[in-house]
PDB file of N, CA, C and O in Angstrom:
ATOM      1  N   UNK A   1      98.502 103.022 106.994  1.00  0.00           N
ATOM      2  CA  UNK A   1      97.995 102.899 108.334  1.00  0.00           C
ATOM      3  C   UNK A   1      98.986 102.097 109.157  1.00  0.00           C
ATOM      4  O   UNK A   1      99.786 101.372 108.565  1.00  0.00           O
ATOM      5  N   UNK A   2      98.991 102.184 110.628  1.00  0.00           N
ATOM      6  CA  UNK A   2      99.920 101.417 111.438  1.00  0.00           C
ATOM      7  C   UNK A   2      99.095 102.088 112.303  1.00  0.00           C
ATOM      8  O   UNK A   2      98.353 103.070 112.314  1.00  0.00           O
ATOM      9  N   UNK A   3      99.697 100.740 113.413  1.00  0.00           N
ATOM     10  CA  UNK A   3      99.314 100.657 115.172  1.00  0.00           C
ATOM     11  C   UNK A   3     100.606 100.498 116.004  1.00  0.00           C
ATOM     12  O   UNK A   3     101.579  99.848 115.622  1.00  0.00           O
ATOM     13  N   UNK A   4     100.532 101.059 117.002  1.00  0.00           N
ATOM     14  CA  UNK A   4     100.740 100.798 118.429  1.00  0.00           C
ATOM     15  C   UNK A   4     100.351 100.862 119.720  1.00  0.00           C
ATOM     16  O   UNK A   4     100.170 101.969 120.228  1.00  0.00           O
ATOM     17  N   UNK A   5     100.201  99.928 120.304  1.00  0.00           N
ATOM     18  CA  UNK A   5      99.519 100.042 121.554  1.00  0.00           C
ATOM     19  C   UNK A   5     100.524 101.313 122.753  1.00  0.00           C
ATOM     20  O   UNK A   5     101.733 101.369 122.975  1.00  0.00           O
ATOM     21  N   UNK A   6      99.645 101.964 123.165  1.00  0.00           N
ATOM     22  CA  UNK A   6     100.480 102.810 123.923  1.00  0.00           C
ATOM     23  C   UNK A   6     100.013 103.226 124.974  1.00  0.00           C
ATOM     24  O   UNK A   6      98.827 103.551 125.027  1.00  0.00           O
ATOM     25  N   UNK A   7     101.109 103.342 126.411  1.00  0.00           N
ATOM     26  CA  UNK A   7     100.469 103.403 127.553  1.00  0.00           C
ATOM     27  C   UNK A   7      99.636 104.222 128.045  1.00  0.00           C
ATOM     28  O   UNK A   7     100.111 105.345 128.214  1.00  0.00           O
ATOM     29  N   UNK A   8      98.171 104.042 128.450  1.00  0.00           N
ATOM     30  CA  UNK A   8      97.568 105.231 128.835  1.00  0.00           C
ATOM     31  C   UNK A   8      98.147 106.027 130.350  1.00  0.00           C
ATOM     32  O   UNK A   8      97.976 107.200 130.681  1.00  0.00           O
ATOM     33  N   UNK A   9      98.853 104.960 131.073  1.00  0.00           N
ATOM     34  CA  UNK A   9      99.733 106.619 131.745  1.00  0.00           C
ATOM     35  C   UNK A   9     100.344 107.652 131.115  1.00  0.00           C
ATOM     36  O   UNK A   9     100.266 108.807 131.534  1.00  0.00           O
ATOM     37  N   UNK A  10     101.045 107.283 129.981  1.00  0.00           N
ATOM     38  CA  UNK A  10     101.817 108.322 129.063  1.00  0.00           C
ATOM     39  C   UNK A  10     100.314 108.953 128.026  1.00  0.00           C
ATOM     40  O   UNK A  10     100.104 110.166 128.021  1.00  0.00           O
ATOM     41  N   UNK A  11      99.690 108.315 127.483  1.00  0.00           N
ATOM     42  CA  UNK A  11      99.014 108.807 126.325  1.00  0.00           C
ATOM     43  C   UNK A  11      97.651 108.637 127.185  1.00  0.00           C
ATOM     44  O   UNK A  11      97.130 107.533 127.032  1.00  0.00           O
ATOM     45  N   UNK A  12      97.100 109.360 127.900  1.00  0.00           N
ATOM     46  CA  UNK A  12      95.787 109.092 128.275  1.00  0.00           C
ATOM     47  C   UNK A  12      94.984 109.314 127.328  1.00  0.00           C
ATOM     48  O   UNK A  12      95.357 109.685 126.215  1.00  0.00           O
ATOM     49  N   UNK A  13      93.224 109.021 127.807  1.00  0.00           N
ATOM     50  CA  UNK A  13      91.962 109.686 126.949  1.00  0.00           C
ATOM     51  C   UNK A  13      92.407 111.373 126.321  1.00  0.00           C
ATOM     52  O   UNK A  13      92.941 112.272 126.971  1.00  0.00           O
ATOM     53  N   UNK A  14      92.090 111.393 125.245  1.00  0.00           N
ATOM     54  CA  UNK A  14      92.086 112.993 124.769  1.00  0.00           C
ATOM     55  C   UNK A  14      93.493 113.588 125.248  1.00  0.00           C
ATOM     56  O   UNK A  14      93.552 114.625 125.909  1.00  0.00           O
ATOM     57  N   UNK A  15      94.735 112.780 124.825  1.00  0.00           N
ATOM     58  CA  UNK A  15      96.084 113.436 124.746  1.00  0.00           C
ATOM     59  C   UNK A  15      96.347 114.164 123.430  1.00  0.00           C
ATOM     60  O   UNK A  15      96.277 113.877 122.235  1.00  0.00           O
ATOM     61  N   UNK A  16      96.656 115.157 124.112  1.00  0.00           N
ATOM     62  CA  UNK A  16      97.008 116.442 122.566  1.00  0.00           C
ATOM     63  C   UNK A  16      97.756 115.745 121.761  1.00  0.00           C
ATOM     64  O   UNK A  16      98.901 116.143 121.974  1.00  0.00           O
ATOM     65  N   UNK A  17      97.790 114.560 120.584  1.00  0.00           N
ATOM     66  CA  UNK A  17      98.662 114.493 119.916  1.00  0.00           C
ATOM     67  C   UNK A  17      98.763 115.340 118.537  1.00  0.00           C
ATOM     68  O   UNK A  17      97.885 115.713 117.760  1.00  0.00           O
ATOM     69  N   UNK A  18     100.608 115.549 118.530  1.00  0.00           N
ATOM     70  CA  UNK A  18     100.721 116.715 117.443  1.00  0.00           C
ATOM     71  C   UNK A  18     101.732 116.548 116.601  1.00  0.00           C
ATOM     72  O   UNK A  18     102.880 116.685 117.023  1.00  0.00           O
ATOM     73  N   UNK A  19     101.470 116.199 115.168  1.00  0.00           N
ATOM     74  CA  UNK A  19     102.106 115.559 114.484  1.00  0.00           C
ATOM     75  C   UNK A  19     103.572 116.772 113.912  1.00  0.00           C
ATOM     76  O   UNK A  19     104.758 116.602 113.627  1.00  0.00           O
ATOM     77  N   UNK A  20     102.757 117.810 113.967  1.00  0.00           N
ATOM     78  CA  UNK A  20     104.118 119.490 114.020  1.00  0.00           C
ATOM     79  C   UNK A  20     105.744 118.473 115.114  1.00  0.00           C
ATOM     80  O   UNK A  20     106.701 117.854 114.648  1.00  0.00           O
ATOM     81  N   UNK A  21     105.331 118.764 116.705  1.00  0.00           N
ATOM     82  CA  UNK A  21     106.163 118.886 117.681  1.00  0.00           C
ATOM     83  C   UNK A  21     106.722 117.060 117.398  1.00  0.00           C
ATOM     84  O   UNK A  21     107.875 116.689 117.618  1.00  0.00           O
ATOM     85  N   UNK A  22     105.403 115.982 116.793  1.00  0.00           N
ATOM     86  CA  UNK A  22     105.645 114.498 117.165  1.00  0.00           C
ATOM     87  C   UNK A  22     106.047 114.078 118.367  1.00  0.00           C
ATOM     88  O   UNK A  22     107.130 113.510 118.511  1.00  0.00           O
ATOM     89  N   UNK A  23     105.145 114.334 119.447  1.00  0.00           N
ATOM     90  CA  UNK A  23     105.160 113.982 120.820  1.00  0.00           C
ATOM     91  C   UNK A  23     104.898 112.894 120.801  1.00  0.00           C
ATOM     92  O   UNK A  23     104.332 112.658 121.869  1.00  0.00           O
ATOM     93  N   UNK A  24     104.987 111.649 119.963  1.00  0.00           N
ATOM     94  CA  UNK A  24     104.071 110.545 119.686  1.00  0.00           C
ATOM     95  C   UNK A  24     105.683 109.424 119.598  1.00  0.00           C
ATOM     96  O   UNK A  24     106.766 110.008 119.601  1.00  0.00           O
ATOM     97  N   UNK A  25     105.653 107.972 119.530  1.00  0.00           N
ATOM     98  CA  UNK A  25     106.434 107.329 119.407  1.00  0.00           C
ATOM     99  C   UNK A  25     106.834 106.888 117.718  1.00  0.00           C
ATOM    100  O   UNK A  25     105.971 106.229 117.138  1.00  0.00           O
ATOM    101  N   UNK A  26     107.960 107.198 117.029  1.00  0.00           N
ATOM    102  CA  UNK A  26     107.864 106.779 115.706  1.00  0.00           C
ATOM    103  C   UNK A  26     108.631 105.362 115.391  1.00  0.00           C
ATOM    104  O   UNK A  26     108.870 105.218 114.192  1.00  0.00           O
ATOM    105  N   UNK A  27     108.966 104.526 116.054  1.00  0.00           N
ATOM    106  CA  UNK A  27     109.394 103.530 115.427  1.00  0.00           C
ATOM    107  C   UNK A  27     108.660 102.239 116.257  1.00  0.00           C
ATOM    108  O   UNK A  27     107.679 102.738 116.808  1.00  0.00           O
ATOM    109  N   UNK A  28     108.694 101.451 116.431  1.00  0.00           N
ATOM    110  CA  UNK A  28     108.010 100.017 116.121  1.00  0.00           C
ATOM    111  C   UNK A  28     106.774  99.879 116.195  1.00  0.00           C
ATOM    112  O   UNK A  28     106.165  99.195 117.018  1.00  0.00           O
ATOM    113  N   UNK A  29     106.213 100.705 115.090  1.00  0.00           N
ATOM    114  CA  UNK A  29     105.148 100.188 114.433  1.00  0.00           C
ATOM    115  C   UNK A  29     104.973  99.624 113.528  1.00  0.00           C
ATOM    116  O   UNK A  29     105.713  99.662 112.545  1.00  0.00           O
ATOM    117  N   UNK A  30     103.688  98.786 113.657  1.00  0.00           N
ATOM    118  CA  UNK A  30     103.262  97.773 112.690  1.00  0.00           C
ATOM    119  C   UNK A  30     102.267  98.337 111.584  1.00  0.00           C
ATOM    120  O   UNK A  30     101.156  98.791 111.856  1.00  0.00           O
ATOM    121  N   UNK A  31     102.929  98.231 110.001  1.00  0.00           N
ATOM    122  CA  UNK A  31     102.698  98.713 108.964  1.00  0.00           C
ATOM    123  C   UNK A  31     100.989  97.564 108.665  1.00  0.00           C
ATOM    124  O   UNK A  31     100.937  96.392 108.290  1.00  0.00           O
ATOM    125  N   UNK A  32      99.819  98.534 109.025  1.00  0.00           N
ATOM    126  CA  UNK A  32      98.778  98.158 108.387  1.00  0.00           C
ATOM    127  C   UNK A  32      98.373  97.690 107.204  1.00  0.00           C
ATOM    128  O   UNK A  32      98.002  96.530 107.027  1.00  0.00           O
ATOM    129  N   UNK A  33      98.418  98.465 106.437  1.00  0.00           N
ATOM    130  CA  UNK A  33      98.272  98.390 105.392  1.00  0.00           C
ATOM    131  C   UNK A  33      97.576  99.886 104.641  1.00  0.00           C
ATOM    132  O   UNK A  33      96.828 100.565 105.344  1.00  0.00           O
ATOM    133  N   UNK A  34      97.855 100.305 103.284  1.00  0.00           N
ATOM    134  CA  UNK A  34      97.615 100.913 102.669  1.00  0.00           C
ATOM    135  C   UNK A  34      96.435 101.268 101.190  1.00  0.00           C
ATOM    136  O   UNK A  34      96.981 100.860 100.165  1.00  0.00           O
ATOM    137  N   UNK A  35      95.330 101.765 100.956  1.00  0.00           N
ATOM    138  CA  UNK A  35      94.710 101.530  99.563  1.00  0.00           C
ATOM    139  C   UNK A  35      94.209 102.697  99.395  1.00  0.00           C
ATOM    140  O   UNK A  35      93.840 103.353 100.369  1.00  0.00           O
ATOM    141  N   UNK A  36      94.118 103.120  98.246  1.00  0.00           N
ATOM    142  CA  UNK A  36      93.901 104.156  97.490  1.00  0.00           C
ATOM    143  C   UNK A  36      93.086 103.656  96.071  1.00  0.00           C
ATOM    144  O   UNK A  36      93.912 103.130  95.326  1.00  0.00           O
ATOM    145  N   UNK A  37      92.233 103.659  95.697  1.00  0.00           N
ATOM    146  CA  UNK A  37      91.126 103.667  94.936  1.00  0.00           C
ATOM    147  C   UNK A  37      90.336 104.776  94.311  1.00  0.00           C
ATOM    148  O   UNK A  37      89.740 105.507  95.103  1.00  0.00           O
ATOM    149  N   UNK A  38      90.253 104.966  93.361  1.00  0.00           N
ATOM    150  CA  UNK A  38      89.167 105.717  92.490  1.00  0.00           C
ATOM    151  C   UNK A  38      88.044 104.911  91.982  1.00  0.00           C
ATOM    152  O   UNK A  38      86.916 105.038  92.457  1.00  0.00           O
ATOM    153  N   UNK A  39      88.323 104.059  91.000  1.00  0.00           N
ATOM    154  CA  UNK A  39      87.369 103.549  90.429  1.00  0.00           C
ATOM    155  C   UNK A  39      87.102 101.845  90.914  1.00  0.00           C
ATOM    156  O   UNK A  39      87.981 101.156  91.432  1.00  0.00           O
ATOM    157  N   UNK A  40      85.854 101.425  90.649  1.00  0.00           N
ATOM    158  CA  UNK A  40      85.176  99.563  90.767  1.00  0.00           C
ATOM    159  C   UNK A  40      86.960  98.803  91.005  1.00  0.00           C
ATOM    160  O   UNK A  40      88.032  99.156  90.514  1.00  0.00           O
ATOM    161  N   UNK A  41      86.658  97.787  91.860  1.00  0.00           N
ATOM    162  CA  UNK A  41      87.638  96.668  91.660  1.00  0.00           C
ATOM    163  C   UNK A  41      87.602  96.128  90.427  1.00  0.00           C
ATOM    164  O   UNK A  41      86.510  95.825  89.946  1.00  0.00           O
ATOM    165  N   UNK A  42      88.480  95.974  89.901  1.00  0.00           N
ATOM    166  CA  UNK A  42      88.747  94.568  88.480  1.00  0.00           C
ATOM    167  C   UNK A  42      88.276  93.470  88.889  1.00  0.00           C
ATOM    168  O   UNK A  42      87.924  93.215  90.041  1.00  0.00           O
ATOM    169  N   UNK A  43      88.248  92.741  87.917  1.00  0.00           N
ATOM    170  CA  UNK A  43      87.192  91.474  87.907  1.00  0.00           C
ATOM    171  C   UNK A  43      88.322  90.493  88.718  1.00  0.00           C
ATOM    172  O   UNK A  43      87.975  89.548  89.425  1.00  0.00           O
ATOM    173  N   UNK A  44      89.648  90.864  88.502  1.00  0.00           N
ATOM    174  CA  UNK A  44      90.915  89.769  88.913  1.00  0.00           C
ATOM    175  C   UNK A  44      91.050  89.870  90.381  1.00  0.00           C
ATOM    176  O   UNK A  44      91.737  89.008  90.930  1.00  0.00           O
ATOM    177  N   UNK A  45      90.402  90.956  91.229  1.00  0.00           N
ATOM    178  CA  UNK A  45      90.891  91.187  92.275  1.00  0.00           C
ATOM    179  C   UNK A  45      89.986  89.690  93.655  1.00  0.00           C
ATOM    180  O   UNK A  45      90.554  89.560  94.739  1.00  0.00           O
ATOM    181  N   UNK A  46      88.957  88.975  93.424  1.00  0.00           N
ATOM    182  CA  UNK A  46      88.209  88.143  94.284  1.00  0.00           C
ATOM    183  C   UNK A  46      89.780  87.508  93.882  1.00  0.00           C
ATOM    184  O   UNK A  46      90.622  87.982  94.645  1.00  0.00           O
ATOM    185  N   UNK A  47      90.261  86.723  93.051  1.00  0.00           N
ATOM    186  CA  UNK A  47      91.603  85.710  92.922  1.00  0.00           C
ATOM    187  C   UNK A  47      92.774  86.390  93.978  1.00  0.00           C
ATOM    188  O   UNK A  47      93.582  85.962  94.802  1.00  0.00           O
ATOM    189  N   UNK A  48      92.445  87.424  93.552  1.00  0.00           N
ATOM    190  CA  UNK A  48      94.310  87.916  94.308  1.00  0.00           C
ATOM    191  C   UNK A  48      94.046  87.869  95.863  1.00  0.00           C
ATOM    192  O   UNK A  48      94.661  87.255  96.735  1.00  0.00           O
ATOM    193  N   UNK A  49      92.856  88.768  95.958  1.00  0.00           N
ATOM    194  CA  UNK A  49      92.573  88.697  97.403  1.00  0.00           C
ATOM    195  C   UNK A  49      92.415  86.629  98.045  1.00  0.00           C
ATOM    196  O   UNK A  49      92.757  86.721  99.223  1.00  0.00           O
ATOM    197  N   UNK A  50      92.250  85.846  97.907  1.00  0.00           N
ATOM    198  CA  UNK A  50      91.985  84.441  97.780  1.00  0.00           C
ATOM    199  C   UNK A  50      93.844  83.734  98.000  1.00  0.00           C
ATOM    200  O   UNK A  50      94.353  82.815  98.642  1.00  0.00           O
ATOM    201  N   UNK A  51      94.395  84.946  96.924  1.00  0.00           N
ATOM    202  CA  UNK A  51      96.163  83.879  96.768  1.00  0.00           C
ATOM    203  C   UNK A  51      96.609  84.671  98.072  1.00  0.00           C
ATOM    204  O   UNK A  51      97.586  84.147  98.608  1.00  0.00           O
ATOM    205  N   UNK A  52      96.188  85.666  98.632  1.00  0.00           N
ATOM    206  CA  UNK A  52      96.364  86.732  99.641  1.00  0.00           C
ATOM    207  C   UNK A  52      96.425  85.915 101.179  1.00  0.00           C
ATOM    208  O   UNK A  52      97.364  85.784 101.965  1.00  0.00           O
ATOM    209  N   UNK A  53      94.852  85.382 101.243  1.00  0.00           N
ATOM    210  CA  UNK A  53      94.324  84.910 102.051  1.00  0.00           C
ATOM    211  C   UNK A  53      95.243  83.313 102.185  1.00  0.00           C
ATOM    212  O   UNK A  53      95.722  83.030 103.283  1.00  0.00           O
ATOM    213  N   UNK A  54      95.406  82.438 101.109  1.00  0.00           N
ATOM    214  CA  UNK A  54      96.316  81.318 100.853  1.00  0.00           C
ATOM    215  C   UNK A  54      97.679  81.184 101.470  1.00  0.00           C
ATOM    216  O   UNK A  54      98.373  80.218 101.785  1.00  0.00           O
ATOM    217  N   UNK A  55      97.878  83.020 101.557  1.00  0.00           N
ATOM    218  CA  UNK A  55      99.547  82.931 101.792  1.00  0.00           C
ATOM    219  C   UNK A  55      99.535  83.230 102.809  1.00  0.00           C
ATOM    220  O   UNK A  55     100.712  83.120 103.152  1.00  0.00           O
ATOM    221  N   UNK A  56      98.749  83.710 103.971  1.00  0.00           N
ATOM    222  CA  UNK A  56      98.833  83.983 105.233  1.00  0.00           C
ATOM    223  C   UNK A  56      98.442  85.238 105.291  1.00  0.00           C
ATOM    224  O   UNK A  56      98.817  85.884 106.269  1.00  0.00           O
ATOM    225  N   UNK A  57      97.811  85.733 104.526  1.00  0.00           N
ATOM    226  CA  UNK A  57      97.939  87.238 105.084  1.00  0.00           C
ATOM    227  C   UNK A  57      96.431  88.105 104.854  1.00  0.00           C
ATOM    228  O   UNK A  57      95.566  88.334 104.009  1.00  0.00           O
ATOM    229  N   UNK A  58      96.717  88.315 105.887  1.00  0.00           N
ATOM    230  CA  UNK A  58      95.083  88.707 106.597  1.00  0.00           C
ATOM    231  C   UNK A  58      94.593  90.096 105.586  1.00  0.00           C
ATOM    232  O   UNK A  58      95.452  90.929 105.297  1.00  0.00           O
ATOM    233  N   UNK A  59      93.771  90.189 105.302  1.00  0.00           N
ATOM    234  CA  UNK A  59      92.666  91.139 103.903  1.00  0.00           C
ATOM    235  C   UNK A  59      91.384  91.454 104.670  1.00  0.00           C
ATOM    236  O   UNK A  59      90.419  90.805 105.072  1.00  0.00           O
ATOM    237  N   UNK A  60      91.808  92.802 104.704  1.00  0.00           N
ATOM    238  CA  UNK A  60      90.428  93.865 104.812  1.00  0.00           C
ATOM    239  C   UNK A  60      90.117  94.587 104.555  1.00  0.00           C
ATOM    240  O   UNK A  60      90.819  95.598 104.511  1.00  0.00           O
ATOM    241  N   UNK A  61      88.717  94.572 104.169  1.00  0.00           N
ATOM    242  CA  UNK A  61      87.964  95.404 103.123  1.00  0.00           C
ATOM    243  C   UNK A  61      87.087  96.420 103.796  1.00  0.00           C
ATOM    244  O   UNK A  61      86.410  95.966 104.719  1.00  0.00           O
ATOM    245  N   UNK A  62      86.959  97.665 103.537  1.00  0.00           N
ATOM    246  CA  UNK A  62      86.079  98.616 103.938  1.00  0.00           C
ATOM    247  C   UNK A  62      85.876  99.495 103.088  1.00  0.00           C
ATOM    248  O   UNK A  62      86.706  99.575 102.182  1.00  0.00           O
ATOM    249  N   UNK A  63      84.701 100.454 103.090  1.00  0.00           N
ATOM    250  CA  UNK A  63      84.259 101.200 102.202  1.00  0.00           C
ATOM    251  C   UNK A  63      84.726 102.825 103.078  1.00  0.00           C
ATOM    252  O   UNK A  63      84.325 103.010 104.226  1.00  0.00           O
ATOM    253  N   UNK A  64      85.321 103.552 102.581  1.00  0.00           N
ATOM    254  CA  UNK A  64      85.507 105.210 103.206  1.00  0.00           C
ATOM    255  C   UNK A  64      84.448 105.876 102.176  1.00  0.00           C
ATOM    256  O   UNK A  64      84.379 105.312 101.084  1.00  0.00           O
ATOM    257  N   UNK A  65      83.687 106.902 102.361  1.00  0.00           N
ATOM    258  CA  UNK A  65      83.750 107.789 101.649  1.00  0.00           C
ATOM    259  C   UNK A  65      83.975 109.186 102.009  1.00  0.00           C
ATOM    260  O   UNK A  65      83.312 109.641 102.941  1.00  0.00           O
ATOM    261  N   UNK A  66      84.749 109.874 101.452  1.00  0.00           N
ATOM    262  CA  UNK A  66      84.958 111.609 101.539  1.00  0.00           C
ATOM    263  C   UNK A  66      83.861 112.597 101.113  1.00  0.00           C
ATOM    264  O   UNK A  66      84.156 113.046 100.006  1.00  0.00           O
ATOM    265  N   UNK A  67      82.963 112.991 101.472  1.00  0.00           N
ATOM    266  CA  UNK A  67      82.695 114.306 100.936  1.00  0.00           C
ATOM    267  C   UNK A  67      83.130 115.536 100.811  1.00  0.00           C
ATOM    268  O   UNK A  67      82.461 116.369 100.199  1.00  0.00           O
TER     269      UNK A  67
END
């Protein structure tokens, strides 16, 4: 995932974006973050997320599901 804020003169409400042509801006964005999961967290993960949080760096958790 990544963000950029982008001008709504250029990118208004409901701008066709199209990842084919990439009418879109590709460089200075800020790398979100990434997770991919199948199965339960490990029991180790409340610690890591904690040394995460210790070191400066912001942790968020959400649930997706696909049907």
């Amino acid at each position: 995932f990544c963000d950029l804020l982008l001008p709504t003169s250029d990118y208004p409400h409901g701008y066709p974006f199209d990842s084919d042509e990439q009418n879109f801006p590709l460089n200075n964005l800020r790398f979100i973050g990434l997770v991919a999961m199948i199965d339960p967290p490990r029991a180790a993960v409340p610690d890591a997320v904690a040394k995460c949080r210790s070191a400066g760096i912001k942790v968020k958790c959400g649930v997706f599901s696909f049907v």
